[in-house]
C-alpha positions in Angstrom: -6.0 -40.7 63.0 -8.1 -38.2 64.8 -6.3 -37.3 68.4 -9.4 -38.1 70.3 -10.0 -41.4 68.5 -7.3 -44.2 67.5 -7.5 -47.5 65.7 -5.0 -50.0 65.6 -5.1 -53.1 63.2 -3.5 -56.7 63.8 -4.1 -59.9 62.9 -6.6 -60.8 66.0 -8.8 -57.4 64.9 -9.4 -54.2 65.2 -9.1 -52.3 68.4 -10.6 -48.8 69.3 -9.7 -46.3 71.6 -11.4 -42.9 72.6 -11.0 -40.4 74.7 -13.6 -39.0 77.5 -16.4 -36.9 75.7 -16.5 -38.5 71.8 -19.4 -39.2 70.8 -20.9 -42.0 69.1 -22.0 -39.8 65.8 -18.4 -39.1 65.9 -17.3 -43.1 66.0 -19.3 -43.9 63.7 -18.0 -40.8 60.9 -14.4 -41.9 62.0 -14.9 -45.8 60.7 -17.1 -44.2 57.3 -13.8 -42.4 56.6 -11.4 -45.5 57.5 -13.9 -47.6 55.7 -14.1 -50.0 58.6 -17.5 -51.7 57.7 -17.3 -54.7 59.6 -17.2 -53.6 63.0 -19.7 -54.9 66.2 -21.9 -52.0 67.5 -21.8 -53.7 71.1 -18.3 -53.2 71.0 -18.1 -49.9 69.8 -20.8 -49.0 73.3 -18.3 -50.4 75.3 -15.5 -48.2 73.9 -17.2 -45.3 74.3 -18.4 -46.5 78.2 -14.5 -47.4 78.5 -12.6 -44.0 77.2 -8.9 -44.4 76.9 -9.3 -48.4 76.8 -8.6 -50.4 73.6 -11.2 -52.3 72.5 -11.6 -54.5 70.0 -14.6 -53.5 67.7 -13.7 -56.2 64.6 -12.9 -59.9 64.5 -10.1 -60.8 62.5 -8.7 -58.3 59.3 -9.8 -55.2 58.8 -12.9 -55.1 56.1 -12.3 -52.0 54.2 -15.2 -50.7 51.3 -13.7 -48.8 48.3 -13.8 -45.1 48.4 -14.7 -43.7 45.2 -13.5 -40.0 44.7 -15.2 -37.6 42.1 -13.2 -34.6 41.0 -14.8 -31.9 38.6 -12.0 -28.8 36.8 -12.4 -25.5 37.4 -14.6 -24.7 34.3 -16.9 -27.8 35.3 -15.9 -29.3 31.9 -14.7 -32.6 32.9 -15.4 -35.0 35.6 -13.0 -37.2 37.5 -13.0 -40.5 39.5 -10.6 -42.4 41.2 -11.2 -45.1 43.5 -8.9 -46.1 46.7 -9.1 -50.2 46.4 -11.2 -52.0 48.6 -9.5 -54.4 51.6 -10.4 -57.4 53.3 -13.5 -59.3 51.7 -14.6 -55.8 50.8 -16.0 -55.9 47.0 -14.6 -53.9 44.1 -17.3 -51.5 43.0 -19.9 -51.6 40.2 -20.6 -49.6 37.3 -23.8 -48.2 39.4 -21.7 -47.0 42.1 -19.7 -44.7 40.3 -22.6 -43.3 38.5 -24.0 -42.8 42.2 -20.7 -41.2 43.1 -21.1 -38.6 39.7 -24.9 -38.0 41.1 -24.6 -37.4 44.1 -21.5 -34.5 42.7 -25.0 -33.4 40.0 -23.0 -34.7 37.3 -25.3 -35.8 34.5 -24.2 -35.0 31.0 -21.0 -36.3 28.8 -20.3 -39.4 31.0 -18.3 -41.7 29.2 -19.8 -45.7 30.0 -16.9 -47.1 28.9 -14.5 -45.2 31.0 -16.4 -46.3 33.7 -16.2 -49.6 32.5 -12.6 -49.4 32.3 -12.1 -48.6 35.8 -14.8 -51.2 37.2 -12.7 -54.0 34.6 -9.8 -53.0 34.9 -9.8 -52.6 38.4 -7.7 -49.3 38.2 -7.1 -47.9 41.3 -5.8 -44.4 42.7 -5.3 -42.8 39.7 -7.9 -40.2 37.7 -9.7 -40.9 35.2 -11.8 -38.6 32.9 -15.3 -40.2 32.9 -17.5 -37.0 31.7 -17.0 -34.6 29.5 -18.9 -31.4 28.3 -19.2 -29.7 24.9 -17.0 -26.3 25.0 -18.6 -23.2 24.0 -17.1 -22.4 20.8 -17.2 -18.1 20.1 -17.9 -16.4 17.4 -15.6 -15.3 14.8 -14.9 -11.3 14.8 -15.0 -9.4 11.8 -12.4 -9.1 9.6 -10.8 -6.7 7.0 -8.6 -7.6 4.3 -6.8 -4.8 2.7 -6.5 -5.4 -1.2 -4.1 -2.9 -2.2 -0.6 -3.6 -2.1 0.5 -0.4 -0.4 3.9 1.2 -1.5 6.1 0.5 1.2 5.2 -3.4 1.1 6.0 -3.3 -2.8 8.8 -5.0 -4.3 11.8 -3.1 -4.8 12.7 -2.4 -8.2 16.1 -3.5 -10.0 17.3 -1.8 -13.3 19.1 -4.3 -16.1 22.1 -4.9 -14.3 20.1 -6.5 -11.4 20.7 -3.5 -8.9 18.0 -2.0 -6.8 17.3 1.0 -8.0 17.3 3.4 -4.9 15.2 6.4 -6.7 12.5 4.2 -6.8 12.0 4.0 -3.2 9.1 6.0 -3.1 6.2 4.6 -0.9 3.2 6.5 -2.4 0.1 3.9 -2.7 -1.7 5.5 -6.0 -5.2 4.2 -6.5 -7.9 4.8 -8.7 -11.4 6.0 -9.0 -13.9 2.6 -8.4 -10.7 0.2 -7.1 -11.5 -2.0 -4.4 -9.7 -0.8 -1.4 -10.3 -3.3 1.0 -12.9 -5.9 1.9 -15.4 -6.8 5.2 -15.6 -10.6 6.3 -18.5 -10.4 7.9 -18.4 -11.9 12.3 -20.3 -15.3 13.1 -22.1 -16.0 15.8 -20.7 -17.9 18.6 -22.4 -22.0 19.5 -23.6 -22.6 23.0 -21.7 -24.9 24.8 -22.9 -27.5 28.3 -20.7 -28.1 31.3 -21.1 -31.9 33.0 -24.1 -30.2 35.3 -26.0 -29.9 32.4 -26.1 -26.5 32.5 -25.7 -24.0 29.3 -22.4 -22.6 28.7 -22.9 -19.2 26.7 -20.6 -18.5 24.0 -19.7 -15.1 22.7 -20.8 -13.6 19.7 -18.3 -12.4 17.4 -17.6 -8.7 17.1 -18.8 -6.7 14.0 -16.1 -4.4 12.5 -16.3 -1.8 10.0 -14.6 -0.8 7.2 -12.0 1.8 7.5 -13.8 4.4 5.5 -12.5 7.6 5.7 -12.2 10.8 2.8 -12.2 10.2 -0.7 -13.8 6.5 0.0 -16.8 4.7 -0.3 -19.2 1.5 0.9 -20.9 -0.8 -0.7 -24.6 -1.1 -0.1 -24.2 -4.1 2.0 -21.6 -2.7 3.1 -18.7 -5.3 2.7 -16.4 -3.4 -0.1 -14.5 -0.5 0.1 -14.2 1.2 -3.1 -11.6 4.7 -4.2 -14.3 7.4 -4.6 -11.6 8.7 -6.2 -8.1 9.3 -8.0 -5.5 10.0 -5.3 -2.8 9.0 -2.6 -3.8 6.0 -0.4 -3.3 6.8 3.2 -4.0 5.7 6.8 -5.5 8.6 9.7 -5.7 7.2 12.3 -8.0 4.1 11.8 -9.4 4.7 8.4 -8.2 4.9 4.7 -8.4 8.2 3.1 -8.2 9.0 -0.8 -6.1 11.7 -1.0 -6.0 13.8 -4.5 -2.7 15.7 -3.2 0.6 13.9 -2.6 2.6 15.8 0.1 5.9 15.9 0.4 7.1 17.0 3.5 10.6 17.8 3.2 12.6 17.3 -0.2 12.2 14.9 -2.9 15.7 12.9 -2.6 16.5 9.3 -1.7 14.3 9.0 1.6 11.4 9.8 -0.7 12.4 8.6 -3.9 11.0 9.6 -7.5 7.2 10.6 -6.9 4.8 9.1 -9.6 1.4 10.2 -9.0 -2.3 10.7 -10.4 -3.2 14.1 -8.7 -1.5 17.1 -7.0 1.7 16.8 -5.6 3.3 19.2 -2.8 6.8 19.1 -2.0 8.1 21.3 1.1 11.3 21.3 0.1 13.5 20.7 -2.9 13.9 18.4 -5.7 17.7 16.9 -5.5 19.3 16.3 -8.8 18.5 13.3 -10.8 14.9 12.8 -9.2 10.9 12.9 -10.8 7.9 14.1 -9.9 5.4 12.9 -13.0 1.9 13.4 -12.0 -1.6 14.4 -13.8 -2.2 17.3 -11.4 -0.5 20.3 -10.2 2.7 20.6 -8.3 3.8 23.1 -5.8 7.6 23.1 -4.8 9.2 25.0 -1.9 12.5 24.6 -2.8 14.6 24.5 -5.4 14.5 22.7 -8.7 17.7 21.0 -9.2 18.6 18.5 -12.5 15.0 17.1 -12.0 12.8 16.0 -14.5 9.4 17.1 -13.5 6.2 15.9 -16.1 2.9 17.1 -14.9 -0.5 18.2 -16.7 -1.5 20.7 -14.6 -0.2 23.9 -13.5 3.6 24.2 -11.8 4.5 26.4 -9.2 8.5 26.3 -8.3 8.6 28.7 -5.3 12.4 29.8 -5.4 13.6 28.5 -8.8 15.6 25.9 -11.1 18.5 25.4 -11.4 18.9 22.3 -13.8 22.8 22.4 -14.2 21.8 21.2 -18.1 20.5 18.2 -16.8 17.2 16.7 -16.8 13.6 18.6 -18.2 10.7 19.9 -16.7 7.5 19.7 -18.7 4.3 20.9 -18.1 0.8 21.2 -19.3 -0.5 24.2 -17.4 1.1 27.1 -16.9 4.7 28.0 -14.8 5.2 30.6 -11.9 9.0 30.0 -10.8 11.7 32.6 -8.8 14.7 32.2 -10.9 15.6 29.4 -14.4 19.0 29.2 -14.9 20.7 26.0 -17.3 17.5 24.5 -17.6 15.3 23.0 -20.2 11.6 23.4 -19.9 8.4 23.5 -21.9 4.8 24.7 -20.9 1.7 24.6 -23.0 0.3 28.0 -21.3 2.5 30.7 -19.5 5.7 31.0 -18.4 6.3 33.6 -15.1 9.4 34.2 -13.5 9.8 36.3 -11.3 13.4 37.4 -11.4 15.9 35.8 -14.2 16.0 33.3 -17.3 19.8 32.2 -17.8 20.9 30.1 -20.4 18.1 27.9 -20.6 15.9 26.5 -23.0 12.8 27.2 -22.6 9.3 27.3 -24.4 5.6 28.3 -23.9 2.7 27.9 -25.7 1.1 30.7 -24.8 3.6 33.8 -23.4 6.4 34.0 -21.3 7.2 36.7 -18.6 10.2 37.7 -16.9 9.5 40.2 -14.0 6.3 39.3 -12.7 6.0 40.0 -8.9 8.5 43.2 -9.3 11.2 40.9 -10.3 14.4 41.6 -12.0 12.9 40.8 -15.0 16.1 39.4 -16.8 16.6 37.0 -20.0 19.8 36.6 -20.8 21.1 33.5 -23.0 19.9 30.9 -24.4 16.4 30.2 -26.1 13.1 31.1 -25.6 10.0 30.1 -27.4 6.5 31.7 -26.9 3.3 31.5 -29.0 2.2 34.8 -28.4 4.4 36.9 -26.4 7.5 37.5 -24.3 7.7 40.2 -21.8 10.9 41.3 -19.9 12.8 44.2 -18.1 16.1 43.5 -19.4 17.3 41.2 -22.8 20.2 40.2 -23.1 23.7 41.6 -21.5 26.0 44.0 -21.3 28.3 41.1 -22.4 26.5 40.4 -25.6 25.7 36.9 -24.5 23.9 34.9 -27.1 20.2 35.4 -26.7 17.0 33.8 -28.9 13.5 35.0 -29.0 11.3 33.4 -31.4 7.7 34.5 -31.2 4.7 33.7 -33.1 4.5 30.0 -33.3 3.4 27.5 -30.8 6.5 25.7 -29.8 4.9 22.8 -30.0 3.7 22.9 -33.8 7.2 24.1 -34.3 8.6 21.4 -33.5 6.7 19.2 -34.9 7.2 20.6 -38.3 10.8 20.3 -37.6 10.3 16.8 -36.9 8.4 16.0 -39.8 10.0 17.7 -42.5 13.4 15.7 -41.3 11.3 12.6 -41.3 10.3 13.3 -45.2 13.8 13.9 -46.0 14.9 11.3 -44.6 12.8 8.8 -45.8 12.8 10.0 -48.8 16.4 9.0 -49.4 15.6 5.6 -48.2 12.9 5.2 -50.7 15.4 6.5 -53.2 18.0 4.0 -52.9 15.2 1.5 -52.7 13.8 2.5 -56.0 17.0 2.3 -57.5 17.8 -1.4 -56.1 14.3 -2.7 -57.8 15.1 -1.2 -61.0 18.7 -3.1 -61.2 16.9 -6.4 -59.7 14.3 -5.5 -62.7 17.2 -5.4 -65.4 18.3 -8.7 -64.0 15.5 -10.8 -64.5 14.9 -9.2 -68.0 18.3 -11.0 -69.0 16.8 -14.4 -66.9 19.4 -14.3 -64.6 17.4 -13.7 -61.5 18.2 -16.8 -59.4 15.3 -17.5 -55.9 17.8 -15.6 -53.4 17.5 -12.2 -55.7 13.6 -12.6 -56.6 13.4 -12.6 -52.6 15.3 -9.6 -51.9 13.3 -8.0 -54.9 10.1 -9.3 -53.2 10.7 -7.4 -50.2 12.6 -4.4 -51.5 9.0 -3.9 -53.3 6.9 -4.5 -50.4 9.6 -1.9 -48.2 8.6 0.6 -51.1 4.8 0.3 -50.8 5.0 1.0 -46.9 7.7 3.7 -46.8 5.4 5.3 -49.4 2.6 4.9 -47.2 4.1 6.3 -44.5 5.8 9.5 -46.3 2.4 10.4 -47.5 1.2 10.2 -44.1 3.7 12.8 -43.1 3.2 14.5 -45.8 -0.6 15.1 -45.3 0.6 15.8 -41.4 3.1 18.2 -42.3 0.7 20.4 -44.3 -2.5 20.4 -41.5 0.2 21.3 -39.0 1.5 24.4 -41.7 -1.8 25.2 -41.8 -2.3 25.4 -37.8 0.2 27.3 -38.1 -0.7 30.0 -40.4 -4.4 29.9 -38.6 -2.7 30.7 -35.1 -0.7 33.6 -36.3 -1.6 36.3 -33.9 0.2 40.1 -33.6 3.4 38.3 -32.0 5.3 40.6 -29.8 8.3 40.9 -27.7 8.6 43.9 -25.1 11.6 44.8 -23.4 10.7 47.2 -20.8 14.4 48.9 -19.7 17.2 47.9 -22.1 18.0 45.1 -24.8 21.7 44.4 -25.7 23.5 43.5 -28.9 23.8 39.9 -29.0 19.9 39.0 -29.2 18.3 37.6 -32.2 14.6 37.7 -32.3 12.4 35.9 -35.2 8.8 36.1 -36.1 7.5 34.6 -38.9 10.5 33.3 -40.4 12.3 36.9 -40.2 15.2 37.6 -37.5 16.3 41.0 -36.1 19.5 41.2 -34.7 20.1 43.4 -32.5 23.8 45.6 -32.8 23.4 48.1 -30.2 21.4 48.4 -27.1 18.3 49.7 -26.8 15.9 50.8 -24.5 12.0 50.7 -23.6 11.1 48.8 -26.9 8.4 46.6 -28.6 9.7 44.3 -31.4 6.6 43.8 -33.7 6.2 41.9 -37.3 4.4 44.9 -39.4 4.1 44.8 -43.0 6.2 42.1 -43.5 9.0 43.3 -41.6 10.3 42.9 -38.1 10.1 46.6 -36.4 12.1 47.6 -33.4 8.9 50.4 -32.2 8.2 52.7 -28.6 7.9 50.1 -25.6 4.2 49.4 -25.9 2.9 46.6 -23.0 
């Protein structure tokens, strides 16, 4: 009830009051919004000409016309209605006049006829119901990238036989290859337009493009959805690309935060290498630290900036050349040159080409142990004081050495074998001479023979090995040499060509050389 204008219902009518100054513009928006329809316009005059008087304006009950109310959400998506019930001999609304209500709000697309039919049969009052709907705006998908490679620290951890993880193999280096997809581009969509219940255009949004994280060592496809190695290397994120790396580095040392480092290109450790770890790689490898009872594989060069110190465990084996501080109780073989800088102690080691203790104004020292060198070996002192057991054999690559080794044991070996085999056919033989050579025997006969034919094979095999390697051998002969630049003690054997000198008393500033068949102790000659 407005303060200026009252109404009052009862069963003789309705009665209106209002106060000096209303207007009749003002009556009549006051019964709209009561929905008082059936009310005498003389009376209302009089009301108005009467201010502060009741008077009655309607003959019996109130007549009150449904309100219909339209609501529309925010993002003018849906459209409500509800209607307040009629009262009195008022009618209940048709279909038409909720479509007026929706028009006269400009709502003209989704309407749903049947829930407008549901409310007009249903007669469903003061509650809201959705009677128009529009069609959403439906974005664009962004671009995508899906990483193919299973990087390292996402891997599987790796159990030996008895089930346990094995905690050297922790290492999170993601190794890829030259031409290996990298990653892939799902390419963005573009977004469908949607309409609101105005009938007005809801833009969508296009999806966003994104590219492929290409960054060094990396390249596109020509439609640019595939992102291929360019190279051999170390998978790694900068920033928001993928690099190919073809050095691994290692910041610190290689123990168990890093794990054993397996890799396809350089590797560069900062630090050490803790006992019982591997570095096996195809490139080079650079260590800060030291070498402990590692086993380090690599087919490049090897730099070990301080030294080893294997402790008898573990190998290092490489197929460059080796620059290294200090080898003491180590085992090593290179296929070029071996440098060290200060000492060799009690090792084993081998190179194919020379080795040199005393590079960089080093000690210089060799002192037990074995050393093997194709061509040359080259040290300041040999030997000790002590007269600590000390090899030198020069002359041969290590290599061929070995494998002559190997295959004349092999021969032997099987020769034996084929021997006793031999001699188990000829009794078998004797036995079914007399006829007493039951099915069991002629088996075992059967494959005794066929064990001959193959161990036969493979002895000549050998055989024909053994002799090209003798031959490589006698080819590579060079003017092998071993030069001791201060002193050599008693206690070091050195052999060339199948001839040993022992040395019984120390000697200075000599060259050992193999001249006219003999193994010469001459004037220190670099």
């Amino acid at each position: 009830m407005s303060e200026r204008l009252t109404i009052e219902k009862n069963e003789e009518g309705v009665y209106l009051s209002v106060e000096e100054g209303v207007s009749l513009a003002e009556v009549l928006d006051f019964l709209t919004r009561e929905r008082i329809s059936n009310f005498e316009a003389d009376a209302v005059e009089k009301a108005l000409e009467t201010p502060g008087k009741k008077t009655r304006i309607a003959q019996g009950e109130a007549r009150k016309d449904a309100k219909i109310k339209v609501e529309i959400s925010r993002d003018s998506m849906i459209a409500k209605i509800s209607v307040e019930p009629p009262e009195g001999d008022a009618p209940w609304p048709e279909v038409s006049d909720l479509k007026n209500a929706l028009e006269t709000k400009n709502v003209i697309y989704g309407i749903d006829e049947s829930a407008l039919q549901s409310i007009i049969d249903g007669h469903i009052s003061d509650q809201w119901v959705d009677v128009a709907r529009g069609d959403p705006a439906i974005d664009g998908r962004n671009a995508e990238v899906e990483y193919v490679v299973e990087f390292g620290s996402s891997r599987p951890l790796e159990t030996n036989e008895g089930g346990k993880v094995d905690l050297k193999e922790l290492s999170s280096v993601t190794i890829v290859h030259k031409d290996q997809v990298l990653a892939t581009r799902i390419p963005q969509t573009d977004g469908q337009n949607g309409i609101n219940v105005f009938g007005k255009t809801v833009k969508a949004k296009n999806g966003k493009d994104r590219k492929l994280p290409a960054g060094h060592g990396t390249r596109l496809s020509e439609d640019g959805t595939t992102l291929y190695a360019d190279q051999d290397g170390h998978l790694v994120f900068r920033g928001s690309v993928l690099d190919v790396l073809p050095i691994y580095v290692v910041p610190g040392d290689v123990d168990y935060s890093v794990g054993n480092v397996h890799f396809i290109g350089s590797v560069d450790v900062k630090g050490a290498v803790r006992d019982g770890f591997e570095i096996k790689t195809s490139g080079n490898v650079s260590i800060g630290g030291v070498v402990e009872g590692a086993i380090i594989e690599n087919d490049g060069d090897l730099e070990i900036k301080i030294g080893v110190s294997g402790g008898n465990k573990g190998h290092i084996r490489s197929g460059g050349s080796l620059t290294a501080g200090y080898i003491d109780k180590a085992t090593i073989h290179v296929d070029e040159n071996l440098q060290v800088k200060d000492a060799i102690m009690h090792s084993n080691v081998s190179a194919g080409r020379s080795v040199i203790a005393g590079s960089r104004g080093g000690k210089g020292q060799i002192v037990g142990g074995k050393v093997q060198a194709g061509i040359s070996v080259s040290c300041v002192t040999l030997g000790s004081h002590m007269g600590t057991k000390t090899e030198v054999h020069v002359g041969v690559s290590p290599d061929l050495a070995n494998r002559k080794n190997e295959l004349g044991s092999l021969i032997e070996e099987n020769k034996k074998k084929l021997s006793q085999i031999d001699t188990n056919i000829a009794f078998l033989k004797k036995i079914e001479k007399a006829g007493k050579l039951d099915m069991e025997k002629r088996t075992i006969m059967l494959k005794l023979t066929k064990g001959s034919f193959q161990l036969r094979s493979l002895i000549d095999g050998w055989t024909k090995e053994l002799e090209e390697v003798e031959l490589k051998i006698e080819r590579s002969r060079s003017d092998p040499k071993v030069n001791v630049k201060e002193t050599c003690y008693p206690g070091v054997s050195i052999t060339m060509r199948g001839i040993t000198y022992l040395v019984r008393e120390e000697m200075r500033f000599i060259t050992f050389r193999y001249d006219g068949g003999e193994l010469k102790p001459l004037p220190y000659d670099p």
